[in-house]
C-alpha positions as a Python dict, from the first residue, in 0.01 Angstrom:
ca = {
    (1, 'X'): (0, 0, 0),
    (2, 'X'): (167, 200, -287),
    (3, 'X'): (72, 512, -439),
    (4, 'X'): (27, 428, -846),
    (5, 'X'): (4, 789, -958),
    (6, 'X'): (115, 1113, -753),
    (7, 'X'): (-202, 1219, -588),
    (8, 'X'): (-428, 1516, -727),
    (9, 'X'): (-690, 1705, -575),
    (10, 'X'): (-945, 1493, -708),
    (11, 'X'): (-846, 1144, -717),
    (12, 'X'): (-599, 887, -607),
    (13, 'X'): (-453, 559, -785),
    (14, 'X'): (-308, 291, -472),
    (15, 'X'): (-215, -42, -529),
    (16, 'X'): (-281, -303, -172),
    (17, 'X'): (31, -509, -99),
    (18, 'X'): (-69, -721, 211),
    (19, 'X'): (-413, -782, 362),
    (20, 'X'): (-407, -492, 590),
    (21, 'X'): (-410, -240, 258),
    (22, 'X'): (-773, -392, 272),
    (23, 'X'): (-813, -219, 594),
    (24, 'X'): (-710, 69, 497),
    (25, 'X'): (-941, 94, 182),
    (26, 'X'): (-1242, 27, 401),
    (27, 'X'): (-1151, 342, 631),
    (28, 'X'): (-1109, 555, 284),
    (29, 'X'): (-1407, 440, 123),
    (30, 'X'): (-1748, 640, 175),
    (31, 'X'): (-2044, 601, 3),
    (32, 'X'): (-2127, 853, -299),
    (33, 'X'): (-1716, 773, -374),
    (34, 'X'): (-1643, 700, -713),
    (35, 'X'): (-1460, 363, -719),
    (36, 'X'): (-1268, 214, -1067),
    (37, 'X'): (-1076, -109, -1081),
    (38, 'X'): (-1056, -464, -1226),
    (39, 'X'): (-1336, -686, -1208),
    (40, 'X'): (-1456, -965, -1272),
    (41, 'X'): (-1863, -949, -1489),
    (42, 'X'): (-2051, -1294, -1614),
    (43, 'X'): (-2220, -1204, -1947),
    (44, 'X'): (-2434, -1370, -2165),
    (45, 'X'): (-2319, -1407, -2551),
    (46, 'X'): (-2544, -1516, -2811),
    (47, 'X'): (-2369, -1723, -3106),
    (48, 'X'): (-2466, -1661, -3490),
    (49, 'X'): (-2692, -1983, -3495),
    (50, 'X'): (-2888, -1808, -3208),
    (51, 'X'): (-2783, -2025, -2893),
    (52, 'X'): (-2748, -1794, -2611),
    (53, 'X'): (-2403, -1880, -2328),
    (54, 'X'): (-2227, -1661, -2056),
    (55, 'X'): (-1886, -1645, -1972),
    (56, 'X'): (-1695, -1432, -1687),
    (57, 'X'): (-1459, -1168, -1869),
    (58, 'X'): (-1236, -953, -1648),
    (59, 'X'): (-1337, -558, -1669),
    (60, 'X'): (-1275, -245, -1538),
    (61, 'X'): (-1564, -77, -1387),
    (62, 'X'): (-1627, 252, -1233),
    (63, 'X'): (-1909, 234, -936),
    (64, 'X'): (-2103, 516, -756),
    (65, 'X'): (-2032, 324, -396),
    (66, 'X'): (-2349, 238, -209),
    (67, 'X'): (-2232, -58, 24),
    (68, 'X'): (-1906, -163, 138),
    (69, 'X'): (-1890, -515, 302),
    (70, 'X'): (-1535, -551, 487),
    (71, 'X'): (-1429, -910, 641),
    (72, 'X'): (-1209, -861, 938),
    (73, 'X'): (-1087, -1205, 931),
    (74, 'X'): (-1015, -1280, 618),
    (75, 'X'): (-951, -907, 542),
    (76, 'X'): (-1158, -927, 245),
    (77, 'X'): (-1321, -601, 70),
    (78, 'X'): (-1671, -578, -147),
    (79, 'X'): (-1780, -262, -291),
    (80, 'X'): (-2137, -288, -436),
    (81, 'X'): (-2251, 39, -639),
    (82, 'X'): (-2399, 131, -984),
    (83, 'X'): (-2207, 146, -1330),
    (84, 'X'): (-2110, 488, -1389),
    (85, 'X'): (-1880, 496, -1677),
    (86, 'X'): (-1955, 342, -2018),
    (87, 'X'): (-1840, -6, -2052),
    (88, 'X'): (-1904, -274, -2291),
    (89, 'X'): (-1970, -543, -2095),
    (90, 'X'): (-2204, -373, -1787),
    (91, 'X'): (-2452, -114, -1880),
    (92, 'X'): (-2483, 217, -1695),
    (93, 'X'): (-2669, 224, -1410),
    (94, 'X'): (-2613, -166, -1357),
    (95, 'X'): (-2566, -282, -1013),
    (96, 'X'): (-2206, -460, -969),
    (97, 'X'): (-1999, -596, -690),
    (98, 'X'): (-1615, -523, -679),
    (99, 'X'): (-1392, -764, -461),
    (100, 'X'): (-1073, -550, -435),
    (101, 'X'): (-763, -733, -512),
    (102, 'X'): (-397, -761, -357),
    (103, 'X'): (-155, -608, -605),
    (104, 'X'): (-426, -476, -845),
    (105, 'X'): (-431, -75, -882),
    (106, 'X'): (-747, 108, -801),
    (107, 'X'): (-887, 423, -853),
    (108, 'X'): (-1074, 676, -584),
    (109, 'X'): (-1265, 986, -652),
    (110, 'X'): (-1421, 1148, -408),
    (111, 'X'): (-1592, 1521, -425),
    (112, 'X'): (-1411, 1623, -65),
    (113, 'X'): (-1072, 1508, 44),
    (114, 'X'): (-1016, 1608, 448),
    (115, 'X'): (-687, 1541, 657),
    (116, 'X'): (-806, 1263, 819),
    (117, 'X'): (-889, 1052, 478),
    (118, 'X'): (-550, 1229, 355),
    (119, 'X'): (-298, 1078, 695),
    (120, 'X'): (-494, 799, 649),
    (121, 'X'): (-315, 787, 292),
    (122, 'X'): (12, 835, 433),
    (123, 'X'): (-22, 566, 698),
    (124, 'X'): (-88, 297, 445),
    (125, 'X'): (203, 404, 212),
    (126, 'X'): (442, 400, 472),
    (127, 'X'): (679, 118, 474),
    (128, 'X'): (762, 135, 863),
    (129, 'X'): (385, 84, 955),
    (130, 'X'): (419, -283, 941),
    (131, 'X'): (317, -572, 1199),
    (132, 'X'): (642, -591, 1372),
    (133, 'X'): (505, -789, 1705),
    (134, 'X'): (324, -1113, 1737),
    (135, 'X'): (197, -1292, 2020),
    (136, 'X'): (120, -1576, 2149),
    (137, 'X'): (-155, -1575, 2435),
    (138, 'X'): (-162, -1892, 2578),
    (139, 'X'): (-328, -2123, 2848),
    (140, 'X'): (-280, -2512, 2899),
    (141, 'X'): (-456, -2667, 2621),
    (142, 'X'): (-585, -2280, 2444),
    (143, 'X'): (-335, -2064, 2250),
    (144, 'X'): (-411, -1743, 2045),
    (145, 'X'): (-169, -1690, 1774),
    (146, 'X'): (-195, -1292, 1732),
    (147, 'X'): (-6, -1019, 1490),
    (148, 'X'): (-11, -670, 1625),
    (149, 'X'): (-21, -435, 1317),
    (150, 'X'): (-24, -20, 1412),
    (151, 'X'): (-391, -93, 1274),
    (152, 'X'): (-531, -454, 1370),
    (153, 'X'): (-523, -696, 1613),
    (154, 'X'): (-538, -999, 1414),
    (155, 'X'): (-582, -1369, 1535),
    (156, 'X'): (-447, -1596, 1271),
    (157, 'X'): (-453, -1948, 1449),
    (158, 'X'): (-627, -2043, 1766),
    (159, 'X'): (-509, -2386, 1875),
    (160, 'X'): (-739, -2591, 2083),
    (161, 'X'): (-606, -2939, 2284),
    (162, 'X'): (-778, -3131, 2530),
    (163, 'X'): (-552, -3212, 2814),
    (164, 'X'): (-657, -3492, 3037),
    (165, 'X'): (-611, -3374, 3440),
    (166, 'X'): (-324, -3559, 3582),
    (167, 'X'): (-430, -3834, 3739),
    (168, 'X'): (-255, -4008, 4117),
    (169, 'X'): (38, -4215, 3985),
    (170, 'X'): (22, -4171, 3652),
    (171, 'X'): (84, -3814, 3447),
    (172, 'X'): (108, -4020, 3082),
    (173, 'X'): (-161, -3879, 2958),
    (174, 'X'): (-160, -3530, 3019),
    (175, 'X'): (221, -3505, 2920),
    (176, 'X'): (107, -3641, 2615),
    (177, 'X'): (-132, -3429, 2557),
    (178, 'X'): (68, -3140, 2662),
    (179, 'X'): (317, -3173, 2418),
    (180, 'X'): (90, -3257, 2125),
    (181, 'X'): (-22, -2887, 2227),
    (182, 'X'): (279, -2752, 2208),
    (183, 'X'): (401, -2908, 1895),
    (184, 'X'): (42, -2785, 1730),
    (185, 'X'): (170, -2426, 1880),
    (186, 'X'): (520, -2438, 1731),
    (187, 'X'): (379, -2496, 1381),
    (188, 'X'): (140, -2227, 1412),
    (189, 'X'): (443, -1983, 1494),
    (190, 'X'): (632, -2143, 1176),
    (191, 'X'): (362, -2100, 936),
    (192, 'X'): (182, -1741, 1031),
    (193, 'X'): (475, -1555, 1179),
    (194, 'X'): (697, -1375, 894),
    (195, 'X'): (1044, -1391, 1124),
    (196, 'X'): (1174, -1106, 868),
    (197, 'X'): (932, -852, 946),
    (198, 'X'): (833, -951, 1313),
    (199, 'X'): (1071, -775, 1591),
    (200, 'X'): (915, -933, 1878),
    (201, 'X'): (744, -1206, 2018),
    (202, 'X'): (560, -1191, 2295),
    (203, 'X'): (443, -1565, 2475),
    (204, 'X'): (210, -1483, 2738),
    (205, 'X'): (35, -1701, 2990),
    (206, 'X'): (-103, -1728, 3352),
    (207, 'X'): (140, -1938, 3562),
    (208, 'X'): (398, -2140, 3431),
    (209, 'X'): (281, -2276, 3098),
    (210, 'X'): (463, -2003, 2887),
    (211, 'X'): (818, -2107, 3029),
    (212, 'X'): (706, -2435, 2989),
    (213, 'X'): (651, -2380, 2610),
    (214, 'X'): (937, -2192, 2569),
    (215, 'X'): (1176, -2427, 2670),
    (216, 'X'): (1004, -2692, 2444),
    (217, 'X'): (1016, -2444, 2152),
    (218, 'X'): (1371, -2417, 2164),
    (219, 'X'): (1438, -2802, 2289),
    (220, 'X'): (1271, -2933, 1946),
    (221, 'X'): (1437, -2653, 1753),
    (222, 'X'): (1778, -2762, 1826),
    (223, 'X'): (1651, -3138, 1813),
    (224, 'X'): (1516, -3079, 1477),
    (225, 'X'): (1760, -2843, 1370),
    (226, 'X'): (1506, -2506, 1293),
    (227, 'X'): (1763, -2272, 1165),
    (228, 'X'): (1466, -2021, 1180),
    (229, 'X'): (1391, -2034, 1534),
    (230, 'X'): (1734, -2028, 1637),
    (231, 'X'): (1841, -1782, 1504),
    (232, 'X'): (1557, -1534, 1631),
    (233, 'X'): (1559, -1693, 1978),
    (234, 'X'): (1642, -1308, 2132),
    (235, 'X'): (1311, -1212, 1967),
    (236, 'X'): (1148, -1429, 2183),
    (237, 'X'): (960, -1220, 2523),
    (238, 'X'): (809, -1409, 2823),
    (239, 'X'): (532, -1211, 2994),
    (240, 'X'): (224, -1275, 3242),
    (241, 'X'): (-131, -1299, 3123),
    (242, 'X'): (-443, -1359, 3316),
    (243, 'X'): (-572, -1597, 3025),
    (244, 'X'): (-503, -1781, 2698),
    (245, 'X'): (-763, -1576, 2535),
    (246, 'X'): (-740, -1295, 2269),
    (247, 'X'): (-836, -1022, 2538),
    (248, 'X'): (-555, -1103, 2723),
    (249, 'X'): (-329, -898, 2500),
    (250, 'X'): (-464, -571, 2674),
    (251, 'X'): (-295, -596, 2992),
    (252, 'X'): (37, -798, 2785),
    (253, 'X'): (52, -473, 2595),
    (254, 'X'): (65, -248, 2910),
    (255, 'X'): (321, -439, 3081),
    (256, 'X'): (588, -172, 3127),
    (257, 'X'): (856, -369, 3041),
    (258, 'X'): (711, -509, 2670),
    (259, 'X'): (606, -108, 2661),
    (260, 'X'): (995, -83, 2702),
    (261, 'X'): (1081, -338, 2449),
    (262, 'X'): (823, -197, 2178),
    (263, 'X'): (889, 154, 2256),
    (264, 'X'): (929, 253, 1840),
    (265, 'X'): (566, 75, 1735),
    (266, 'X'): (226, 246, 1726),
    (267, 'X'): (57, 14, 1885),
    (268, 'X'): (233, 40, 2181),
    (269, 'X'): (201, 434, 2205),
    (270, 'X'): (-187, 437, 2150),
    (271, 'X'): (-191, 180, 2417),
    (272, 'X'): (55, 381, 2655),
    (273, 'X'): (-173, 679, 2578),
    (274, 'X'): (-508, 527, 2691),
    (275, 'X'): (-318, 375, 3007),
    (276, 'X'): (-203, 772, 3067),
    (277, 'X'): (-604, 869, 3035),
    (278, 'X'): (-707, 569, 3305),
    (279, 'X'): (-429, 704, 3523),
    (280, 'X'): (-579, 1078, 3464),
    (281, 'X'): (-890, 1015, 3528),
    (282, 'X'): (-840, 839, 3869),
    (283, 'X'): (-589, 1142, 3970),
    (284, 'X'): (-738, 1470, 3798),
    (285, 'X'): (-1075, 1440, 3663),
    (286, 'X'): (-1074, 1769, 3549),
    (287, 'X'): (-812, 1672, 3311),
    (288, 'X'): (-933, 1339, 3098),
    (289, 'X'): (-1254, 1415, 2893),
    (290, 'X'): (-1466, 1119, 2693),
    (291, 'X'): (-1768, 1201, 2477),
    (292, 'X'): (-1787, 1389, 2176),
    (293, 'X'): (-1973, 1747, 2352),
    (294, 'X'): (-1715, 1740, 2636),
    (295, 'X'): (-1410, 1697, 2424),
    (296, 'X'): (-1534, 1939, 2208),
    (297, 'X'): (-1554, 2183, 2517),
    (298, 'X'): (-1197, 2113, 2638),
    (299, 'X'): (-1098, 2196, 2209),
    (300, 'X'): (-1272, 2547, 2255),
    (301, 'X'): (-1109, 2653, 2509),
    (302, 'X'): (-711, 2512, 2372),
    (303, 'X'): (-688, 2272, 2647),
    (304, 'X'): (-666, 1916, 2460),
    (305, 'X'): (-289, 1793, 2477),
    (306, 'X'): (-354, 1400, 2342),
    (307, 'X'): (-658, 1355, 2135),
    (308, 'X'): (-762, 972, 2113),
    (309, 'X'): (-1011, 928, 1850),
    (310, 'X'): (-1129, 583, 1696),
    (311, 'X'): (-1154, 540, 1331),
    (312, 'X'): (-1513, 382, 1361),
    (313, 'X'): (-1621, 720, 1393),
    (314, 'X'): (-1458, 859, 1051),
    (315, 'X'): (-1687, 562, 853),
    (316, 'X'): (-2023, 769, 995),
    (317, 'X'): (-2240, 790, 668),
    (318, 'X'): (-2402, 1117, 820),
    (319, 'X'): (-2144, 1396, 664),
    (320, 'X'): (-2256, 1645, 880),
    (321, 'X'): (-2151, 1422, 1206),
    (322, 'X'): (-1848, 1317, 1029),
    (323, 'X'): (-1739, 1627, 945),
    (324, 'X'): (-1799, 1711, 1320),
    (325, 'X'): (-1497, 1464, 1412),
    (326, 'X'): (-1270, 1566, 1150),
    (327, 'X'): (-1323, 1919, 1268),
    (328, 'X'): (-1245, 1820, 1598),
    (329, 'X'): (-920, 1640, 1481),
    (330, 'X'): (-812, 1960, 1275),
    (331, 'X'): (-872, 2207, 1608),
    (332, 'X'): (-674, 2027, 1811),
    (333, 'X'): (-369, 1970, 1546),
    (334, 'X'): (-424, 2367, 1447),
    (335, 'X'): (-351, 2436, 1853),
    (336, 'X'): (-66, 2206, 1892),
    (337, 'X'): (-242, 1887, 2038),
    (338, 'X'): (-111, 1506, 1960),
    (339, 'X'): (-367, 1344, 1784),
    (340, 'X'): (-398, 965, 1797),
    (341, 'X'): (-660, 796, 1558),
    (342, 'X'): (-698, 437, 1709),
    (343, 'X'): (-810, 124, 1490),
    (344, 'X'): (-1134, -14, 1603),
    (345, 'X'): (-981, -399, 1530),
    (346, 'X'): (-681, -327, 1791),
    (347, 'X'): (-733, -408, 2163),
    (348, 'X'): (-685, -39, 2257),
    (349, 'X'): (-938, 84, 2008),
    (350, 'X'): (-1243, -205, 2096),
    (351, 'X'): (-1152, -48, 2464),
    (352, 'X'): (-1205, 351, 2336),
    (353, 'X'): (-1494, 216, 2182),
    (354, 'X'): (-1685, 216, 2524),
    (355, 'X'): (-1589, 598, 2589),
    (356, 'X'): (-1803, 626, 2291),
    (357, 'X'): (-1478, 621, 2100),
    (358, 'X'): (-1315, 977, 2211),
    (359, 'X'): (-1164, 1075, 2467),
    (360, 'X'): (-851, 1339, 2582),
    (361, 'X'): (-570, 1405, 2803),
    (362, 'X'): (-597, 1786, 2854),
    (363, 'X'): (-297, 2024, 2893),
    (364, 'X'): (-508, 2208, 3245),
    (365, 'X'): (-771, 2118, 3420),
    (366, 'X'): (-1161, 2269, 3327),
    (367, 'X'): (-1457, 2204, 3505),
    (368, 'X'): (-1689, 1924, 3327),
    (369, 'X'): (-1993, 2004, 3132),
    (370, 'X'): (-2203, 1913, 3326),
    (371, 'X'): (-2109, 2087, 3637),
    (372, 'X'): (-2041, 2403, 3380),
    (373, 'X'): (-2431, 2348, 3296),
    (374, 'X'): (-2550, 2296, 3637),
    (375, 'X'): (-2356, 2647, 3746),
    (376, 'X'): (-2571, 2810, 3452),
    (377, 'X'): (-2865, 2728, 3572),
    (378, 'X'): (-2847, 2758, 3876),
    (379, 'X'): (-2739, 3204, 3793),
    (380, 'X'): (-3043, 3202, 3579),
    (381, 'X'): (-3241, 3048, 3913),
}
């Protein structure tokens, strides 16, 4: 995502690059925004003889947002509002649907701009926040093919195989089956991993079926000479998994030594933080806090060090609760906390998600709520 115009108080101009910018865009949208871009309207045209047609012109509209429609998978983005701005095609008031579009500016008003809408900005036009690691989570006969963006978690092949059981005397089959597998695996890599952006690959599997793979990867690269492969062979990271499947990638991600290797990505530091929390929580009590009124607490009284938030929570259409979280956010920046705002479509942020999406590593220990409650009552008594 690139800024179009230097951004004023009121408004902002961005132009989406890639198909996470779509993310992005969903998390800054709110309804009541004021949305303008290029669209594209059917209208009806009426000839001189009296015959009436339609056609689909391209537009630009300017919506009041009501409803905003986001597609994880194929990172797609609808914004349905009214017509708020004269046009000649769409009269005011006139319900219309924008699909945003990759590489086509875009204009957002909105009446209130806080920090978190604003880092949210800066995120998106940052050219290091890019999805550097890709994995491949993998099982005999199930592979996930998986980019790790500091945002998403994004599956962008799954390759299915049946492999026949190997059978007393005669293993024919299933090695022909495996390999088809792995050939079907190798492609997928080829066509949905961008080698000049991606740092690291991660191949992850129970047992012995991601060595396996990776010494076929590299044994048909060299046989059928894929320059591309070769020469980002060192990219290449073999780790354990418990599955093939897509929640696998949690524990991949804590392994300490691919926490090691992707020590300078985002991903990797929200998902060392919420590791740090588990690890808190089991040791000191006192000192990790989840929920919204018990964070809050540990804010009051200066205690929150790390601050892990999930962006879900921003998209609230209630302004007074939303408001609540960005207040939180702002306290604990003010006192010199580390706050971490974790993308609901990443592994680590589906797993904040059941903390009811906040949660905090605090710098001393206070006594929980609840016990703080019960002591209250119990004085009154």
């Amino acid at each position: 995502m690139v800024p179009s115009t230097a951004r004023c108080v009121s408004q902002v101009t961005l132009i989406p690059e890639e198909a996470e910018d779509m993310w992005h865009t969903y998390n800054l949208l709110q309804v009541g925004d004021s949305l303008r871009a290029s669209t594209i309207r059917k209208v009806q045209t009426e000839s001189s003889t009296g015959s009436v047609g339609s056609s689909r012109v391209r537009t630009t509209l300017t919506l009041c947002v009501e409803t905003i429609d986001f597609d994880s998978q194929a990172c797609q983005l609808r914004v349905k509002g009214t017509n708020i701005q004269e046009n000649q095609y769409v009269k005011m008031g006139a319900y219309h649907t924008i699909e945003l579009e990759l590489n086509r500016k875009f204009t957002l008003a909105k009446k209130a701009w806080d920090s978190v809408v604003l880092d949210r900005i800066e995120q998106a036009c940052d050219p290091a926040q890019k999805a550097d690691v890709a994995a491949v989570v993998m099982q005999e006969g199930l592979a996930n093919l998986v980019l790790v963006t500091p945002a998403m978690t994004l599956v962008r092949a799954k390759v299915e195989v049946t492999i026949p059981r190997k059978r007393k005397g005669s293993c024919a089959q299933h090695d022909k089956a495996l390999e088809r597998f792995y050939e079907a695996v190798m492609q997928g890599i080829l066509r949905h991993f961008s080698f000049d952006v991606v740092k690291c690959v991660l191949v992850a599997s129970p047992g012995f079926v991601k060595d396996q793979f990776i010494s076929y990867l590299f044994k048909e690269a060299v046989r059928q000479d894929c320059k591309i492969l070769l020469e980002n062979r060192s990219k290449f990271m073999v780790v354990h998994s418990s599955s093939g499947h897509k929640y696998s990638l949690k524990e991949v991600l804590c392994d300490p030594a691919v926490t090691a290797r992707l020590s300078d990505t985002k991903a990797s530091g929200e998902v060392k933080a919420l590791e740090d929390f588990y690890k808190m929580l089991q040791q000191e009590p006192d000192r990790a806090f989840y929920g919204l009124a018990h964070v809050e607490r540990a804010s009051e009284a200066l205690a929150v060090d790390i601050l892990m938030i999930s962006d879900k929570l921003f998209r609230h259409q209630d302004i007074a609760t939303r408001s609540r979280y960005v207040r939180l956010v702002d306290n604990v920046k003010e006192n010199g906390g580390n706050v971490r705002i974790f993308s609901s479509l990443h592994v680590s942020g589906e797993q904040l998600n059941q903390l009811s999406g906040v949660a905090a590593i605090l710098r001393f220990p206070i006594a929980d709520v609840s016990d703080a409650e019960e002591d209250s009552s119990s004085d009154e008594d």
